[in-house]
C-alpha positions as CSV (number, residue, x, y, z in Angstrom):
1,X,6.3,11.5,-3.2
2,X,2.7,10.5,-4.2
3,X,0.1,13.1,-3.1
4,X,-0.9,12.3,0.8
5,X,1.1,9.4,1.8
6,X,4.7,6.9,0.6
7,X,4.0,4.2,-1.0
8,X,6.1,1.1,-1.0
9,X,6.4,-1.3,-3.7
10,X,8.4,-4.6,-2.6
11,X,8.8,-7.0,-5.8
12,X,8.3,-10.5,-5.8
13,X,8.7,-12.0,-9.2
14,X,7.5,-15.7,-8.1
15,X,4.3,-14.5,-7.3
16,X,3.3,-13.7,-11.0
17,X,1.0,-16.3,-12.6
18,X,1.6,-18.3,-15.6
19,X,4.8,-19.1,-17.3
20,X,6.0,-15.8,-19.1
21,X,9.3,-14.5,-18.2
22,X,9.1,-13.4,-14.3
23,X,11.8,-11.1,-15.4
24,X,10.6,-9.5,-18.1
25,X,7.6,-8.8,-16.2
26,X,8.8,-7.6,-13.0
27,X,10.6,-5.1,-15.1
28,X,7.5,-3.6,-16.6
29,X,5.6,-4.0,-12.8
30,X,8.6,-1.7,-11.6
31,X,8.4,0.6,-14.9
32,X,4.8,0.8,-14.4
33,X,5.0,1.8,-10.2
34,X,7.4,4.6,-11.5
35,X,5.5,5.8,-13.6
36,X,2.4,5.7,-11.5
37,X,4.5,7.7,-8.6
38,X,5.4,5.2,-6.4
39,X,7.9,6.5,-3.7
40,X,10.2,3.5,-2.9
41,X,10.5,0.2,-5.0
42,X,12.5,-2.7,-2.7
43,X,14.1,-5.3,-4.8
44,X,13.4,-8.5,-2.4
45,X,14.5,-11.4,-4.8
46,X,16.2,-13.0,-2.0
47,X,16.7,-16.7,-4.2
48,X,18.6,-14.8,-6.8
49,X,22.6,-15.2,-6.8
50,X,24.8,-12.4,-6.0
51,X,25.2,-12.2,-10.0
52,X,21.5,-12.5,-10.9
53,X,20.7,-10.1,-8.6
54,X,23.0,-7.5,-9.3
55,X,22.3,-7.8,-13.2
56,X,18.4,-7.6,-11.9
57,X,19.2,-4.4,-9.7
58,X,21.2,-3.0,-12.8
59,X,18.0,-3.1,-14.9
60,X,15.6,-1.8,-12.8
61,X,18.0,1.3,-11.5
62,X,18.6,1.9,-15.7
63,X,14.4,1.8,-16.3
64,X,13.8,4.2,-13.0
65,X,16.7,6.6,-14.1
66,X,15.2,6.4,-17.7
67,X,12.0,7.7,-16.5
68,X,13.7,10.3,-14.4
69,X,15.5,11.5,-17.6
70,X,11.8,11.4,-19.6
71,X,9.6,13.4,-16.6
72,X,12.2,15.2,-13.9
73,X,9.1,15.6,-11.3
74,X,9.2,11.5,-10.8
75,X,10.9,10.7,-7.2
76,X,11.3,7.1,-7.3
77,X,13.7,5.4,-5.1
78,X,14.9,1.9,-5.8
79,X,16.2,0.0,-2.7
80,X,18.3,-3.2,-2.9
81,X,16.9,-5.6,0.3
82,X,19.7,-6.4,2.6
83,X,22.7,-6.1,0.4
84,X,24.7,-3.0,0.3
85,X,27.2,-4.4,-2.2
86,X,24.6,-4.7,-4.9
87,X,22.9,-1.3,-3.9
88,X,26.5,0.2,-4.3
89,X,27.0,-1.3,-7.9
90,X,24.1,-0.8,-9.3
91,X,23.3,2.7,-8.5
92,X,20.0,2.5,-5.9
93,X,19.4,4.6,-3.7
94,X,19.8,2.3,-0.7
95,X,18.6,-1.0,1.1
96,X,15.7,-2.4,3.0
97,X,17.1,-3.9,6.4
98,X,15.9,-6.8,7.7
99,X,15.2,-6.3,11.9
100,X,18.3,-8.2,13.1
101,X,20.7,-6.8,9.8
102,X,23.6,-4.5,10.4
103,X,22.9,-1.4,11.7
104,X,21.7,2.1,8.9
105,X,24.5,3.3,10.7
106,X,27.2,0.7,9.3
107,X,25.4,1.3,6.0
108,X,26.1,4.9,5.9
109,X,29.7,4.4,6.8
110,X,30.0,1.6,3.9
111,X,28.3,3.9,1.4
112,X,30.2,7.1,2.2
113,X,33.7,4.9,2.1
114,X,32.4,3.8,-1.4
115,X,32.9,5.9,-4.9
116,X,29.9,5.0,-6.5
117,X,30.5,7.9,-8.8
118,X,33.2,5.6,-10.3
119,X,31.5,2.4,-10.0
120,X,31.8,0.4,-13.3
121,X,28.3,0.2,-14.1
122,X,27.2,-2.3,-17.2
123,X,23.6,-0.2,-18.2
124,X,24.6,3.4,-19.8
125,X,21.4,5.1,-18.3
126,X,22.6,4.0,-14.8
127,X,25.9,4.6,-15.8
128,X,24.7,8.4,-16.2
129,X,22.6,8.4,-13.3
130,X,25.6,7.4,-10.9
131,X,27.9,9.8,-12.1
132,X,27.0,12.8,-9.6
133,X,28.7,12.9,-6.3
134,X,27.2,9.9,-4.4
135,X,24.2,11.0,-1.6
136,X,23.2,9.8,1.8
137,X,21.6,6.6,1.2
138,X,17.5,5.9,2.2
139,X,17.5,2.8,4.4
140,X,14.3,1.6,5.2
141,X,14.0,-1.3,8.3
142,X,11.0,-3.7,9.0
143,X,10.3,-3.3,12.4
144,X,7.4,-6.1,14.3
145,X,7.1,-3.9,17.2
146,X,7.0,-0.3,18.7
147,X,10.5,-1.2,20.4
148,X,11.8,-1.6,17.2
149,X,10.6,1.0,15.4
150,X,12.5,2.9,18.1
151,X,15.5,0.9,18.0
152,X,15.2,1.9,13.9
153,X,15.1,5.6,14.4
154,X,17.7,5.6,17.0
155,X,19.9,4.0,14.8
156,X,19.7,6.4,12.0
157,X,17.0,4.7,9.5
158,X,15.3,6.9,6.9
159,X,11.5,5.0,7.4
160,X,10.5,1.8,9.7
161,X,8.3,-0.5,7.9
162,X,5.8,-2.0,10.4
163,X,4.9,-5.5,10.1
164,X,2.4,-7.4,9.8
165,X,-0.4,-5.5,10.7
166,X,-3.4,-7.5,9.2
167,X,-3.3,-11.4,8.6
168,X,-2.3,-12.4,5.7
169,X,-4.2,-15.0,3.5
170,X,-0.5,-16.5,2.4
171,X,0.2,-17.3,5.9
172,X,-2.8,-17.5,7.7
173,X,-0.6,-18.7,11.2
174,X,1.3,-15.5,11.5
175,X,-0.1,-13.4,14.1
176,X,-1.0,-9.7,13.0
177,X,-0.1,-7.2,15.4
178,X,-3.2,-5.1,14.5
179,X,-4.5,-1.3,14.7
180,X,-3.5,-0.4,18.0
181,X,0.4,-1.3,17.7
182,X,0.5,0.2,14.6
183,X,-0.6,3.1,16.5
184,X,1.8,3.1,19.2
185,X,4.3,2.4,16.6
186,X,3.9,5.4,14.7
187,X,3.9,7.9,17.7
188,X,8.0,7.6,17.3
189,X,9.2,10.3,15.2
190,X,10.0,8.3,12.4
191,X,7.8,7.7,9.4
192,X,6.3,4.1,9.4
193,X,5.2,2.6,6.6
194,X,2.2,0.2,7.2
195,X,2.6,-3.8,5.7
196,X,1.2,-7.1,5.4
197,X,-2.4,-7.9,4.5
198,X,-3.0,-4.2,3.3
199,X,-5.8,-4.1,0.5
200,X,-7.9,-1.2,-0.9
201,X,-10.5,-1.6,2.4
202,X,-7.9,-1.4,5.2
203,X,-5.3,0.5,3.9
204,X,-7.1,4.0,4.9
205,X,-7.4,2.8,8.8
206,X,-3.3,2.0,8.7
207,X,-3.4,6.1,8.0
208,X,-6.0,7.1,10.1
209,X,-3.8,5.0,12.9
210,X,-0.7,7.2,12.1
211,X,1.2,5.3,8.9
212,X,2.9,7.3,6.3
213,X,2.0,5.6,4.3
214,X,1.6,1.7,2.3
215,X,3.8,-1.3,1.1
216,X,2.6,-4.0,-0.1
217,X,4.1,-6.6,-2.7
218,X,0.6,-8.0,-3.9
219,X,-1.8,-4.8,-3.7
220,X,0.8,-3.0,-6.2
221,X,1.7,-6.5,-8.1
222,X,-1.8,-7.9,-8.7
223,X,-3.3,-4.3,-9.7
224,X,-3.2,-1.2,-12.0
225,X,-0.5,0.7,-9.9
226,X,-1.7,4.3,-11.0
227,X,-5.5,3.2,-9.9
228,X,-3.8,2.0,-6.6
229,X,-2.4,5.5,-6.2
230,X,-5.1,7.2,-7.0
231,X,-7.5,5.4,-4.5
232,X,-4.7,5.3,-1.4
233,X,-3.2,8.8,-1.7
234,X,-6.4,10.9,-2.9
235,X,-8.5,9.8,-0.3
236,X,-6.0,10.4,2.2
């Protein structure tokens, strides 16, 4: 865990600029938020087909075990959003529900009926990393209001992910829920994870209000990841 708060990386590869290989750069981007410390990395390439994506999820659970291999003390969790089936195959270490998915519940009775310790996995570093016994998967839930952060704990999620809390400039009609809900939000013994509109100037007020911490796709995609660390979690 970075020092003072999670942080949350959730990927978007069609936000990159330019016409280089999204791929190949959304690989580094996740290399480069494990390396920097980064707690959880969601895989949210929701356009991708069931292949792509699993290919995709192979990679980035290879790179993230790789680093693991390289410097032990990194804690990096990659989670597959909404789809168990990849998670399972390509050795993450769980999903991102959406507020109206399948209970974390149902996911933990699909994960612990499943041998991923046998799974036939294509990259040899995730191949490796799979083959101890399979653990209890992390399964994070967005959540748009207190009563569904509530709803997430009850149900057995590891973290709630509170959304949106601040406006955000890519859709300027959606209505924040702001500071105070946030608040109320994070008085439910659950960690919550503050998102949407999050930048370098509001991020500390989403921690004074109670968040454990950050996600963001842009903050982390746009940015240095390590200096984005440094300035969220230090001055925590």
């Amino acid at each position: 865990m970075a020092e003072g708060c999670l942080l949350y990386y959730i990927t978007d590869r069609n936000a990159f600029p330019g016409d280089e290989s999204t791929r190949r750069r959304l690989l580094e981007k996740i290399s480069e938020a494990a390396r920097a410390g980064v707690d959880y990395i969601q895989l949210r390439e929701k356009d991708l087909s069931t292949r792509e994506l699993e290919q995709l999820a192979r990679e980035a659970a290879g790179i993230i075990a790789k680093l693991k291999t390289e410097n032990p003390k990194l804690g990096t969790t990659l989670l597959i959003n909404s789809r168990t089936d990849v998670a399972l195959a390509a050795g993450a270490g769980g999903v991102h529900l959406r507020s109206d998915d399948i209970s974390p519940q149902e996911i933990r009775e699909i994960w612990k009926k499943t041998n991923v310790g046998t799974a036939a996995l294509g990259c040899p570093a995730v191949r490796s990393a799979a083959a101890a016994p399979a653990k209890d998967p992390l399964v994070g839930v967005s959540c748009h209001s207190p009563d569904e952060v509530r709803q997430a704990k009850d149900n057995g999620a590891t973290f709630a992910v509170f959304a949106p809390v601040f406006e955000k400039k890519d859709a300027p009609g959606t209505r924040a829920a702001g500071l105070a809900l946030l608040e109320e939000a994070c008085r439910v013994d659950i960690p919550v994870l503050a998102l949407g509109g999050i930048t370098l100037a509001n991020a500390q007020s989403c921690l004074r209000a109670g968040a454990a911490g950050i996600a963001a796709i842009r903050l982390f995609q746009e940015n240095n990841i390590a200096e984005i660390v440094r300035s969220l979690c230090h001055e925590s």
